[in-house]
N, CA, C and O of each residue as an XYZ file, in Angstrom:
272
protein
N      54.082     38.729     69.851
C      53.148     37.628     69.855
C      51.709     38.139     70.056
O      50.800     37.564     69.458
N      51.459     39.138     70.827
C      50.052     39.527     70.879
C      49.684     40.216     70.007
O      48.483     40.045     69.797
N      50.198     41.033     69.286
C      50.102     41.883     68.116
C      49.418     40.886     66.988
O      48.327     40.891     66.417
N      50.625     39.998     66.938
C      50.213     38.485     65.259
C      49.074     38.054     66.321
O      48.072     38.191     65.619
N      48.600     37.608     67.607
C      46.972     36.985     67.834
C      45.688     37.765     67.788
O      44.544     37.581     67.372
N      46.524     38.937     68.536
C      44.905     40.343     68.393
C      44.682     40.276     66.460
O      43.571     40.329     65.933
N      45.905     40.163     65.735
C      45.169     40.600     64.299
C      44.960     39.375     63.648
O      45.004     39.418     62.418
N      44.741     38.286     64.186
C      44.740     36.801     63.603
C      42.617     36.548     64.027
O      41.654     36.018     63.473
N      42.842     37.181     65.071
C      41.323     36.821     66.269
C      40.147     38.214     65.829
O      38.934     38.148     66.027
N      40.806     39.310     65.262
C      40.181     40.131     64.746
C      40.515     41.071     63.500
O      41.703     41.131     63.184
N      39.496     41.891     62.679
C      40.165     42.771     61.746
C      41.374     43.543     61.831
O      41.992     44.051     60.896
N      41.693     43.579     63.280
C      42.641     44.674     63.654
C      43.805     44.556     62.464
O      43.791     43.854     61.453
N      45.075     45.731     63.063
C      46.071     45.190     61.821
C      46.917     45.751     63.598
O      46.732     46.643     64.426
N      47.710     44.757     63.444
C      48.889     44.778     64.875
C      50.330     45.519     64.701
O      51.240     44.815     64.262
N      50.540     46.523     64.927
C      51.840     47.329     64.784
C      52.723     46.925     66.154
O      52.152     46.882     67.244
N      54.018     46.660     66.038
C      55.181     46.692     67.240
C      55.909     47.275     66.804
O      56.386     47.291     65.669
N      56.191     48.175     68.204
C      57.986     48.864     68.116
C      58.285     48.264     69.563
O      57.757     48.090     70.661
N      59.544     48.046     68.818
C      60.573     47.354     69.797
C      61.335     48.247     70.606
O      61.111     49.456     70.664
N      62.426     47.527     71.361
C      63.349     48.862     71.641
C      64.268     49.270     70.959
O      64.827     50.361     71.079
N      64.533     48.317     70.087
C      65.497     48.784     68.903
C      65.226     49.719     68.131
O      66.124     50.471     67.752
N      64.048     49.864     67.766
C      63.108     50.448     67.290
C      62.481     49.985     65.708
O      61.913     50.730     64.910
N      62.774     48.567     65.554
C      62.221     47.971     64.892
C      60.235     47.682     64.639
O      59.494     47.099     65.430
N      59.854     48.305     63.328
C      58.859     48.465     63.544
C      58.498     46.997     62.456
O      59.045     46.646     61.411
N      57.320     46.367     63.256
C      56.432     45.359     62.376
C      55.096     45.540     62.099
O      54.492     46.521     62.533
N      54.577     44.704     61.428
C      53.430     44.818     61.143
C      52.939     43.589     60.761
O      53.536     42.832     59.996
N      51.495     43.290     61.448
C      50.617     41.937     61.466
C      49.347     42.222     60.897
O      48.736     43.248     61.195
N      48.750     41.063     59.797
C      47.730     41.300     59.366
C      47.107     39.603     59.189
O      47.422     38.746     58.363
N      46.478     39.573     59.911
C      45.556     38.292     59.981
C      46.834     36.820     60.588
O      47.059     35.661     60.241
N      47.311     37.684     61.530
C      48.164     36.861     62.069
C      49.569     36.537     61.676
O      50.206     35.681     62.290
N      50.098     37.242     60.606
C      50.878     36.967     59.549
C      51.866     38.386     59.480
O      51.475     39.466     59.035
N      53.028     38.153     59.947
C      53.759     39.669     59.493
C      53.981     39.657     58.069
O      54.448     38.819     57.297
N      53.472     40.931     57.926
C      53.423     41.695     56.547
C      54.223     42.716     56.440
O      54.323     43.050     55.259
N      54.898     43.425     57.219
C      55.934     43.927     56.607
C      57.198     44.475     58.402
O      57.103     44.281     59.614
N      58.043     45.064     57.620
C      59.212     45.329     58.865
C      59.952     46.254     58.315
O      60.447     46.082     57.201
N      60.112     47.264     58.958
C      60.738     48.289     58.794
C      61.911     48.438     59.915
O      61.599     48.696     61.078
N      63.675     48.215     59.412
C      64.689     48.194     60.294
C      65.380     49.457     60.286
O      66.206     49.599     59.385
N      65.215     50.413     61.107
C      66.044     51.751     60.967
C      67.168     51.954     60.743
O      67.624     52.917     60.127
N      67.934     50.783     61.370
C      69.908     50.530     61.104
C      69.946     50.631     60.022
O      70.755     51.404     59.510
N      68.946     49.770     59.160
C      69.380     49.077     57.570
C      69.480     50.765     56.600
O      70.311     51.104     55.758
N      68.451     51.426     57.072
C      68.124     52.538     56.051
C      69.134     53.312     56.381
O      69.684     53.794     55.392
N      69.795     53.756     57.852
C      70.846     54.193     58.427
C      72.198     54.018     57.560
O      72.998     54.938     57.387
N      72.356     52.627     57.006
C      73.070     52.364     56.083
C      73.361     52.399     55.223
O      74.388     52.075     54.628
N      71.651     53.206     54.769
C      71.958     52.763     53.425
C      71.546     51.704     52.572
O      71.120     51.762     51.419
N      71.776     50.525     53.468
C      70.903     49.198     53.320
C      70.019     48.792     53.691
O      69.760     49.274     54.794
N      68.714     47.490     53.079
C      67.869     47.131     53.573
C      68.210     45.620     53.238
O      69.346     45.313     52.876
N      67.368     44.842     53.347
C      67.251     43.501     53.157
C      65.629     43.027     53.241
O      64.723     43.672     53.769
N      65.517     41.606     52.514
C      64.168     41.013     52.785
C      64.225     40.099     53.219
O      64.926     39.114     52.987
N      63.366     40.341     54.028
C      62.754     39.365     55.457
C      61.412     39.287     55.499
O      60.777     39.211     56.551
N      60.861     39.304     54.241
C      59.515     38.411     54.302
C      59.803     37.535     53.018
O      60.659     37.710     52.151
N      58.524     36.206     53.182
C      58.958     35.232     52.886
C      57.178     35.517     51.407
O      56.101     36.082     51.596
N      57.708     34.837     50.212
C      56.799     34.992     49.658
C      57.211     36.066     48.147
O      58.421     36.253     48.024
N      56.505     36.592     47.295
C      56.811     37.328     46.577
C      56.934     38.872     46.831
O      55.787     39.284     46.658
N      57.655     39.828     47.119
C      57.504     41.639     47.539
C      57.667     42.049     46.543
O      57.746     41.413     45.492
N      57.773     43.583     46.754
C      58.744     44.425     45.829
C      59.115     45.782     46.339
O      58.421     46.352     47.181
N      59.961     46.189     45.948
C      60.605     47.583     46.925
C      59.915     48.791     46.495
O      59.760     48.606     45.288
N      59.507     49.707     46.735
C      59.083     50.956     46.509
C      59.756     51.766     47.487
O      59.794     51.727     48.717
N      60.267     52.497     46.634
C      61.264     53.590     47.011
C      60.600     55.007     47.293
O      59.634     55.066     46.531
N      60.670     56.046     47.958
C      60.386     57.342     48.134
C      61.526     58.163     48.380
O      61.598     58.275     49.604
N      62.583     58.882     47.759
C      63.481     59.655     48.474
C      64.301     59.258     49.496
O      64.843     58.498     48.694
N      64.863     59.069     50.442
C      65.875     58.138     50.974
C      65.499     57.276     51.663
O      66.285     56.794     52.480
N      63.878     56.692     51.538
C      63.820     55.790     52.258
C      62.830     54.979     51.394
O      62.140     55.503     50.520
N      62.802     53.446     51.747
C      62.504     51.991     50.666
C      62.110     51.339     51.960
O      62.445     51.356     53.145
N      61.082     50.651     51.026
C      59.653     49.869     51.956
C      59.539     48.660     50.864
O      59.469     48.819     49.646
N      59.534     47.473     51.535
C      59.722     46.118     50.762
C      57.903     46.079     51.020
O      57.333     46.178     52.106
N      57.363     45.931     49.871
C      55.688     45.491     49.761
C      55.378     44.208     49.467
O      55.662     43.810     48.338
N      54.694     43.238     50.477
C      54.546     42.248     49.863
C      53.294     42.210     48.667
O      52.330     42.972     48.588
N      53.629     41.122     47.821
C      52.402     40.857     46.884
C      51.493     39.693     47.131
O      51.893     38.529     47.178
N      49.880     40.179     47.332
C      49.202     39.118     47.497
C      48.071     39.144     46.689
O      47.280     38.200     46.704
């Protein structure tokens, strides 16, 4: 929650890691992207942002990009 208000209230861009070690990312208040370590662990990912993305892949690991 402070991450999405610090980058909603200023330019900042708000990064969280959890303890899971789920990493997010906030940009004008708005998560913009999430990176789940299990999923890639797997093998799998999924999308969990809402809106249009697209996957870009690098070698064994894939990053869902949103489009704006």
């Amino acid at each position: 929650m402070a991450a999405a208000a610090i980058s909603k209230t200023t330019p900042a861009v708000g990064i969280v890691v959890s303890q899971t070690a789920t990493v997010r990312l906030f940009k004008s208040g708005t998560l913009v992207a999430e990176i789940i370590p299990e999923l890639w662990l797997l093998g799998r990912y999924s999308k969990y942002l809402s809106g249009t993305h697209r996957t870009e892949q690098a070698a064994d690991a894939a990053v869902l990009v949103r489009d704006d």
